[in-house]
C-alpha positions as CSV (number, residue, x, y, z in Angstrom):
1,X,-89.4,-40.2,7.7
2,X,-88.6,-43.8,9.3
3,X,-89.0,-47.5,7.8
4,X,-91.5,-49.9,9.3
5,X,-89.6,-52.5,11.1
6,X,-91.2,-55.5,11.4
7,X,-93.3,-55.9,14.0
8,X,-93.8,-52.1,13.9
9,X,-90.7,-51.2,16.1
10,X,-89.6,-48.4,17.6
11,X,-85.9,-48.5,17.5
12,X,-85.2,-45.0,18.6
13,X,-85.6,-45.7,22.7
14,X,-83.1,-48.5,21.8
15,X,-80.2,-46.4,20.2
16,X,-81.0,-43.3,22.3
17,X,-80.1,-45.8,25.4
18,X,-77.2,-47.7,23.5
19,X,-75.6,-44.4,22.4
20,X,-74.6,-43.2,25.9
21,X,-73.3,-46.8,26.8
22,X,-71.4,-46.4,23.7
23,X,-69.7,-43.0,24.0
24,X,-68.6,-44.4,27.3
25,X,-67.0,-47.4,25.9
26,X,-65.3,-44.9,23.1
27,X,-64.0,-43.3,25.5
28,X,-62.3,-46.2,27.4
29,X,-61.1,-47.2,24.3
30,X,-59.7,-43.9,23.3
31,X,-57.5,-43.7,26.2
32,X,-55.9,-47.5,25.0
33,X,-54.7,-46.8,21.4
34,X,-52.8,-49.5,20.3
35,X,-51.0,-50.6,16.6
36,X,-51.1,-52.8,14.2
37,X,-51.9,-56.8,15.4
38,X,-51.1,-55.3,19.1
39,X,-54.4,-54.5,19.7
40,X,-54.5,-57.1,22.6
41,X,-56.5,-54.7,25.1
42,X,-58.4,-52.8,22.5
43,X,-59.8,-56.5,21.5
44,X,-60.0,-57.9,25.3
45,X,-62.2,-54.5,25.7
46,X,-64.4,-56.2,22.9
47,X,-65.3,-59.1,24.2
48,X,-65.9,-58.3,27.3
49,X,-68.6,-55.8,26.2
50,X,-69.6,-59.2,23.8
51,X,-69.9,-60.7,26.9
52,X,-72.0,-58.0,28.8
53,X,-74.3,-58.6,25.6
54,X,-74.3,-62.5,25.9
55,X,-73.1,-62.4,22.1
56,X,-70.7,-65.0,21.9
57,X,-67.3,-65.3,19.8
58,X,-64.5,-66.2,17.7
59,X,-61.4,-65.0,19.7
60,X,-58.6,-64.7,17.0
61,X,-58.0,-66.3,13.6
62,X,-54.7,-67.6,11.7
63,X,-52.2,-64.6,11.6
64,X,-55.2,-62.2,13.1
65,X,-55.0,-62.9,16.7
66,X,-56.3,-59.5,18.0
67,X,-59.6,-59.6,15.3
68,X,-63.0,-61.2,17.1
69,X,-66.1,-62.2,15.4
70,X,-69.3,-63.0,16.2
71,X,-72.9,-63.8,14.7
72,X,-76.3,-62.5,15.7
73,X,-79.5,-64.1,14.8
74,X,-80.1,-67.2,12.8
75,X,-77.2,-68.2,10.6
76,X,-79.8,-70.4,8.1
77,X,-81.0,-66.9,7.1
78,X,-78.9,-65.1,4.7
79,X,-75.7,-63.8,6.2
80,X,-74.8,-59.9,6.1
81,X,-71.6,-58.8,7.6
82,X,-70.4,-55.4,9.2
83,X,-66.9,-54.4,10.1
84,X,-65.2,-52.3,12.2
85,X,-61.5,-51.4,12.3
86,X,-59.9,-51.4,15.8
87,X,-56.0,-50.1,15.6
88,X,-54.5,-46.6,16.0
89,X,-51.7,-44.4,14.7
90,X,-48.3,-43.5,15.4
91,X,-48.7,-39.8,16.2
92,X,-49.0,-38.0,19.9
93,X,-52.3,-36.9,20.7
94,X,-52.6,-33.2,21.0
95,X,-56.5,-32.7,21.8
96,X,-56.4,-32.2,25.5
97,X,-59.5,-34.3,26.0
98,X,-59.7,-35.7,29.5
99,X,-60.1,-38.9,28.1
100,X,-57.0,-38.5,25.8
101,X,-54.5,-41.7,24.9
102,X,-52.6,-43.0,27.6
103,X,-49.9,-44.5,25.6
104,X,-47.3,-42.5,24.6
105,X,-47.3,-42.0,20.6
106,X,-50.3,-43.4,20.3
107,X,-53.5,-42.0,19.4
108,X,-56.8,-43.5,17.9
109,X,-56.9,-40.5,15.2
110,X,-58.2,-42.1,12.5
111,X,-61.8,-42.8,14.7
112,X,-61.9,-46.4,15.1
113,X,-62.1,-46.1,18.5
114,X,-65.9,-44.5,16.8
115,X,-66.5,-47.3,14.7
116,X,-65.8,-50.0,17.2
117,X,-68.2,-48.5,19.9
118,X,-70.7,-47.6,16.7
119,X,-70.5,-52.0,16.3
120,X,-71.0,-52.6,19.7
121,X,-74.1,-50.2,20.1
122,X,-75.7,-52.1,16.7
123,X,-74.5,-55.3,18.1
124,X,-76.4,-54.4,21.1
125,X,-79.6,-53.1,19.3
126,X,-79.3,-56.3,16.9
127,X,-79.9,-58.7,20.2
128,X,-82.5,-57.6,21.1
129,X,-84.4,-57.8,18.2
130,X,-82.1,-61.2,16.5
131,X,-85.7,-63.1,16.1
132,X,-87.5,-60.5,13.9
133,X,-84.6,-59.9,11.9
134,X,-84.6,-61.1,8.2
135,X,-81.2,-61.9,8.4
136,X,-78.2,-63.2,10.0
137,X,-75.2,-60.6,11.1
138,X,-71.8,-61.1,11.6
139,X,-69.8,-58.8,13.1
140,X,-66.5,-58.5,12.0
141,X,-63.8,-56.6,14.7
142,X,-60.9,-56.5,12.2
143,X,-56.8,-55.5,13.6
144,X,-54.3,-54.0,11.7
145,X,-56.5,-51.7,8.9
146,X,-53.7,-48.7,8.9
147,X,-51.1,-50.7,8.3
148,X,-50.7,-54.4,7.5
149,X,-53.8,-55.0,5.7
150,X,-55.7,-57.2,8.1
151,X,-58.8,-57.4,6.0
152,X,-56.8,-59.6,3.6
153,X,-55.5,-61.8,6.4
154,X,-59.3,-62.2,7.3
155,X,-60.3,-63.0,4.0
156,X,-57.8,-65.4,4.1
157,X,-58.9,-67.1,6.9
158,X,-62.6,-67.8,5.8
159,X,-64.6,-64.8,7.3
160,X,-66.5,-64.6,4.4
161,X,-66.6,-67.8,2.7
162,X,-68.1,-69.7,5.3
163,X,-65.2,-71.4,7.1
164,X,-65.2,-69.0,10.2
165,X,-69.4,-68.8,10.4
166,X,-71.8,-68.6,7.6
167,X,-71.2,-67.2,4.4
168,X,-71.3,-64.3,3.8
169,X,-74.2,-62.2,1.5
170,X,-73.1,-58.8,1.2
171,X,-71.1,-56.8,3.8
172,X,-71.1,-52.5,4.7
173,X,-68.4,-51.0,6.6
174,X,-68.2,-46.8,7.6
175,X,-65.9,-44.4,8.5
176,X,-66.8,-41.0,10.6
177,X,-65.7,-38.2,7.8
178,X,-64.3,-34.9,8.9
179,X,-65.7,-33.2,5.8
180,X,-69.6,-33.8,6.7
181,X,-72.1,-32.6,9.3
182,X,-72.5,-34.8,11.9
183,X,-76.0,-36.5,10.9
184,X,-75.1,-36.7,7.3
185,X,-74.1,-40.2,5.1
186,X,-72.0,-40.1,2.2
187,X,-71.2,-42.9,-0.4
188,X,-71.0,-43.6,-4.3
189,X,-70.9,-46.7,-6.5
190,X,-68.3,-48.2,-8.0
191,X,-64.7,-46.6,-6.6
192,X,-65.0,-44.9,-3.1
193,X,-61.6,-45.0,-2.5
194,X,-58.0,-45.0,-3.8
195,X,-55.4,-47.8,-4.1
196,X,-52.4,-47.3,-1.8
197,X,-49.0,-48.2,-3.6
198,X,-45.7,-47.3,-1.6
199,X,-42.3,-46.6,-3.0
200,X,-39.1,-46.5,-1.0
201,X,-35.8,-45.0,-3.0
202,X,-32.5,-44.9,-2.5
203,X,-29.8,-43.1,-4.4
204,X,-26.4,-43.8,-3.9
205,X,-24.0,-41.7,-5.0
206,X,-20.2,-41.0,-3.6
207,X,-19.2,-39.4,-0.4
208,X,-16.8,-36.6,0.1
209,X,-16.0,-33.3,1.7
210,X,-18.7,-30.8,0.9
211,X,-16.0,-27.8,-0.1
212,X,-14.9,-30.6,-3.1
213,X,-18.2,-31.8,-4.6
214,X,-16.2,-32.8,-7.6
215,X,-14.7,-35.4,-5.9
216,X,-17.8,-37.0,-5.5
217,X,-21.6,-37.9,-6.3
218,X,-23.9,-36.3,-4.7
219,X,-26.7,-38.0,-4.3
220,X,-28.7,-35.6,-2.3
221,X,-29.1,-33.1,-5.4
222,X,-30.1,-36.7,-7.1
223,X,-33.1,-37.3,-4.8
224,X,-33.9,-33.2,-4.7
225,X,-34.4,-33.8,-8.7
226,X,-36.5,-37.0,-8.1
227,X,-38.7,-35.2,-6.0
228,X,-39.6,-32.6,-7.9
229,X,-40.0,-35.0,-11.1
230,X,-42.6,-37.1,-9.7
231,X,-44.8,-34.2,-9.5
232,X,-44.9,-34.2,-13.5
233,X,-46.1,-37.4,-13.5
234,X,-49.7,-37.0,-12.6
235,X,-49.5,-33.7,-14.9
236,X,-47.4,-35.6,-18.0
237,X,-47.7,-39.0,-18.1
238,X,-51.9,-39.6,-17.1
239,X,-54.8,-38.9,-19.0
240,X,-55.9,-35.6,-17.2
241,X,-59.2,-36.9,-16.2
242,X,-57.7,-39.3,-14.6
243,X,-57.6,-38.8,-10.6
244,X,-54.1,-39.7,-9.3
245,X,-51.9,-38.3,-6.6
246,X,-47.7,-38.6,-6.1
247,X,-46.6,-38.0,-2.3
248,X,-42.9,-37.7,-1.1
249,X,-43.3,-37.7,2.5
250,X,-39.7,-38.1,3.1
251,X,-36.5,-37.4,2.8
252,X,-33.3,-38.9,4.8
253,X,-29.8,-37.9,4.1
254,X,-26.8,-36.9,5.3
255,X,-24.8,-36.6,9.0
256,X,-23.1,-33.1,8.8
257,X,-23.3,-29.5,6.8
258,X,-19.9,-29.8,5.4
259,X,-20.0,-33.6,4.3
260,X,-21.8,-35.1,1.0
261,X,-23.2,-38.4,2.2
262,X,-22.7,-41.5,-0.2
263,X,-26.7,-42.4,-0.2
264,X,-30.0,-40.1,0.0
265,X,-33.6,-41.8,0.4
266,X,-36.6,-41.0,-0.3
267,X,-40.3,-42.4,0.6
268,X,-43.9,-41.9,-0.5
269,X,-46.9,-42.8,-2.0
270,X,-49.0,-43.4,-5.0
271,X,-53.1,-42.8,-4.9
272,X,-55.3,-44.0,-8.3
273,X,-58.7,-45.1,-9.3
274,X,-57.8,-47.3,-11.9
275,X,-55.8,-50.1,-12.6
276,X,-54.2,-48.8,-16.0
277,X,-53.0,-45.5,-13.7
278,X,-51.7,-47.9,-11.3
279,X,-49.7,-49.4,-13.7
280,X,-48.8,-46.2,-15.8
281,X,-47.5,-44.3,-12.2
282,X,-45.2,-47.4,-11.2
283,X,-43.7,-47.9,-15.3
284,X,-43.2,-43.2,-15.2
285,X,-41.9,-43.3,-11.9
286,X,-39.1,-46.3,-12.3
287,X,-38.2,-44.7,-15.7
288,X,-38.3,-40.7,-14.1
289,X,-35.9,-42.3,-11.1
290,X,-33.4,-44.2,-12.8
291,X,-33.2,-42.1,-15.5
292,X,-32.5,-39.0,-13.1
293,X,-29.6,-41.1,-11.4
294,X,-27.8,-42.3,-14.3
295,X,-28.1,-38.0,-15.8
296,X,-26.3,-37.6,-11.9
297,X,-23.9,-40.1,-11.6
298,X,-25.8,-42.2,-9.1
299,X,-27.7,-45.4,-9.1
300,X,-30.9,-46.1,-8.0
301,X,-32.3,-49.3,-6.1
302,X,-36.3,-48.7,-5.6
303,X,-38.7,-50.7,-3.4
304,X,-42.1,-50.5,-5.7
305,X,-44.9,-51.9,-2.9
306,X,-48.1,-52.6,-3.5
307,X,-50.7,-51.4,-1.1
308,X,-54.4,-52.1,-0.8
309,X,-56.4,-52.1,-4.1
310,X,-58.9,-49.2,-4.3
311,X,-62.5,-49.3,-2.7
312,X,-65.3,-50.4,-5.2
313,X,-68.1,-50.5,-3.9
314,X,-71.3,-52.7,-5.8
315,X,-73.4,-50.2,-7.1
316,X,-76.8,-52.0,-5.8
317,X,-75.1,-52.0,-2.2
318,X,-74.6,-48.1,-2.7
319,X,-78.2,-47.5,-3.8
320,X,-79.2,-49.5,-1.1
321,X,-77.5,-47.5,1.5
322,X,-78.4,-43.9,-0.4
323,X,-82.1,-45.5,0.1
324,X,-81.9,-46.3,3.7
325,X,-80.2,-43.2,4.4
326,X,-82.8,-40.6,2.8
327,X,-85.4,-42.8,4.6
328,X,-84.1,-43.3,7.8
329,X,-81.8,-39.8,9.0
330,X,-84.4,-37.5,6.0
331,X,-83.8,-37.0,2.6
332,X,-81.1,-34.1,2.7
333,X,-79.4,-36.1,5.0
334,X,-77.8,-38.4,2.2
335,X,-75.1,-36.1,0.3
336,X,-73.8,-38.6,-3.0
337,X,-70.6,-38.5,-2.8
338,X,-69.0,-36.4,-6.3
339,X,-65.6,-38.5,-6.7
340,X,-63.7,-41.0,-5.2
341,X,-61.5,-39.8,-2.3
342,X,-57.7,-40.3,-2.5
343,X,-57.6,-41.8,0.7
344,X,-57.5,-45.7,1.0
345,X,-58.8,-48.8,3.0
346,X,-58.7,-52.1,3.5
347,X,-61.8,-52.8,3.4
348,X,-61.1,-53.3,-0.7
349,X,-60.4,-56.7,0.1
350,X,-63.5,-57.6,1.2
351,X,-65.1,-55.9,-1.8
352,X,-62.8,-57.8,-4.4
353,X,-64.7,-61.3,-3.1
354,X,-68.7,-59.9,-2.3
355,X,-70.9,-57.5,-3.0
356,X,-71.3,-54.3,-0.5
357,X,-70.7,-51.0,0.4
358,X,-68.3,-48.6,2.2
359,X,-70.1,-45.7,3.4
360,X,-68.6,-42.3,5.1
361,X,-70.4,-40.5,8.2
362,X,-70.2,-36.8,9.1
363,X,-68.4,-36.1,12.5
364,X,-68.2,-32.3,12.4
365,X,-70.2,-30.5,14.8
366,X,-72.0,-27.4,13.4
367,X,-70.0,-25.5,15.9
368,X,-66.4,-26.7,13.9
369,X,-65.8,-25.6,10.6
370,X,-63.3,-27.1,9.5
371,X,-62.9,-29.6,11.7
372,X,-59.5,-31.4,11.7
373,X,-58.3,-34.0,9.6
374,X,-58.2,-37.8,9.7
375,X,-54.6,-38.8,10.8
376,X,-54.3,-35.2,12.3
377,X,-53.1,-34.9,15.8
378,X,-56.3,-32.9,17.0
379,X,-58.6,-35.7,15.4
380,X,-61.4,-36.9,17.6
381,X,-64.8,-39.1,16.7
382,X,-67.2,-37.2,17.5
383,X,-70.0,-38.7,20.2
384,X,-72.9,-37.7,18.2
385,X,-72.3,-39.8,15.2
386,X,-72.1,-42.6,17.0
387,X,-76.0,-42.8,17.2
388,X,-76.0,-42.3,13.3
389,X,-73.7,-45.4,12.6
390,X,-75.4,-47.5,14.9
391,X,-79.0,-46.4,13.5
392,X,-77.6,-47.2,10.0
393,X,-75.8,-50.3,10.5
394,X,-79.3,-51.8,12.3
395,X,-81.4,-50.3,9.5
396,X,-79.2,-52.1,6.8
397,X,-80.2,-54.8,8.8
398,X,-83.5,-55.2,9.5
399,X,-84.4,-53.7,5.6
400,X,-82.3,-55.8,3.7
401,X,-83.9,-57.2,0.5
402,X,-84.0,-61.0,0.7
């Protein structure tokens, strides 16, 4: 069931050509995985495929030098923005592909090596049809999304509020989702998405020999009690309807069997929906730690960070892309998504200042149930989707309601 473009177009030669050109540049960009504000090759690999396209750009912004940004059509027309995320992970690839990562400890396993070539395929589409469209479209290539929030740093800069090109209307971002079909769209209103809080513990206690624990504190025992308590938070301290998730993801301590070290540290993380869970996990978990070291004989110092607020999307933006969805891939293509997703994304910054919406697209092949995790070491973007991000991001587009 498609849309009528205007001027009656027939996009479907267009992606059916871009999507091979992009698969090849995902590939190239696979092999280059790169982290956080490093993402020098990964971004020269951008613009030279801007280039290819005659699409000019912005090469770098303040504190963002890796992000590029460009504008298609004509910037008097309202402006609509789309972004894709273009750093990797710390974690050695494990998938065998022949196009695997090439730099040790690096791997693009969260698929934004799929959501940059899924851009440049639109960007490609969008081009060649910037007259007829209704709008204008920037294209937003933003570094440092896994760690270091480089949304906000782009947002700080002006990306959206007309210092670095025209303002900005509304503004939809994706991610390819291990948990749908490939050919399938996911989204909700309101939150997608969890905020990201961080804590870092340490408990110090007093070193000794381990065959005389009474002549010390031991602060390992302290931290094994801290870990466990923080599971009673989400249990004890929230309304259970409430969705919230407490993480210890590690645990350092410790040089020898026979020696009780005088610190023990700990590290996780904190997933809500809601800004009074936010604040009830930090005020539980300060009280659960301290209170567990002064019952030990330990003290505690705790770093309390605050990560990326959670993902809300406008709800007219979500019905929007529900509606272009069902129309453009069929209408049991669009699965609403049930709940928000503990996961979490810097693409809340953007949201906190406009309008817009985040939407998920399925990457498992019917042949690969399950197939693995986000973050996992097996994780690949799958080359079939990349036709399905491209069609949406041009339909969003070319059917936006002025």
């Amino acid at each position: 069931m498609g849309l009528k473009y205007p001027g009656n177009m027939n996009l479907d030669p267009a992606i059916t050509a871009e999507q091979s050109k992009a698969a090849d540049l995902r590939h190239r960009l696979h092999r280059i995985p790169e982290l956080a504000f490093l993402e020098f090759q990964t971004a020269g690999m951008i613009r030279a495929e801007l280039d290819r396209l005659g699409i000019s750009h912005i090469d770098g912004v303040p504190d963002a030098p890796t992000a590029t940004i460009c504008v298609i059509g004509d910037p008097a027309k309202p402006c609509i923005a789309l972004r894709a995320d273009i750093d990797a992970l710390p974690i050695l690839e494990q998938t065998g592909l022949p196009y695997g990562s090439t730099h040790p400890n690096r791997m693009h396993a969260c698929g934004h090596d799929g959501h940059i070539a899924t851009l440049i395929g639109a960007a490609a589409v969008l081009k060649e049809i910037a007259a007829r469209l209704p709008v204008c479209v920037k294209l937003i290539f933003q570094p440092a999304e896994e760690e270091g929030g480089g949304a906000e740093r782009l947002v700080r800069a002006g990306v959206l509020d007309g210092r670095i090109g025209p303002p900005v209307r509304v503004i939809f971002g994706l991610h390819g989702w291990p948990g749908l079909p490939v050919g399938c769209v996911a989204t909700k209103p309101d939150v997608i998405l969890a905020a990201t809080d961080i804590f870092k513990v340490t408990l110090h206690g007093k070193g000794c020999h381990g065959a005389f624990p009474h002549l010390g504190v031991d602060p390992i025992v302290a931290a094994c009690e801290v870990v466990l308590n923080l599971q009673q938070i989400v249990s004890r301290d929230l309304d259970p309807t409430e969705p919230a998730v407490v993480t210890v993801g590690m645990i350092r301590a410790g040089s020898a069997t026979n020696i009780i070290p005088d610190q023990a540290a700990i590290e996780g993380t904190a997933r809500t929906v809601s800004r009074p869970a936010r604040a009830a996990i930090k005020a539980a978990a300060l009280r659960r730690i301290h209170g567990i070291a002064a019952a030990s004989g330990c003290t505690a110092s705790i770093d309390w960070v605050e990560g990326y607020p959670a993902t809300v999307n406008d709800p007219a933006m979500a019905d929007y892309v529900a509606k272009i969805a069902r129309q453009t891939l069929g209408p049991n293509r669009f699965i609403p998504a049930a709940r928000p997703a503990m996961g979490g994304e810097d693409f809340s910054y953007y949201l906190e200042k406009i309008p817009g919406c985040f939407f998920l697209i399925g990457v498992a092949p019917p042949d690969r149930q399950p197939y693995p995790s986000l973050h996992n070491d097996h994780y690949d973007f799958t080359d079939a989707a990349l036709g399905v991000g491209m069609r949406m991001f041009v339909e969003l587009c070319l059917n936006f309601p002025i």
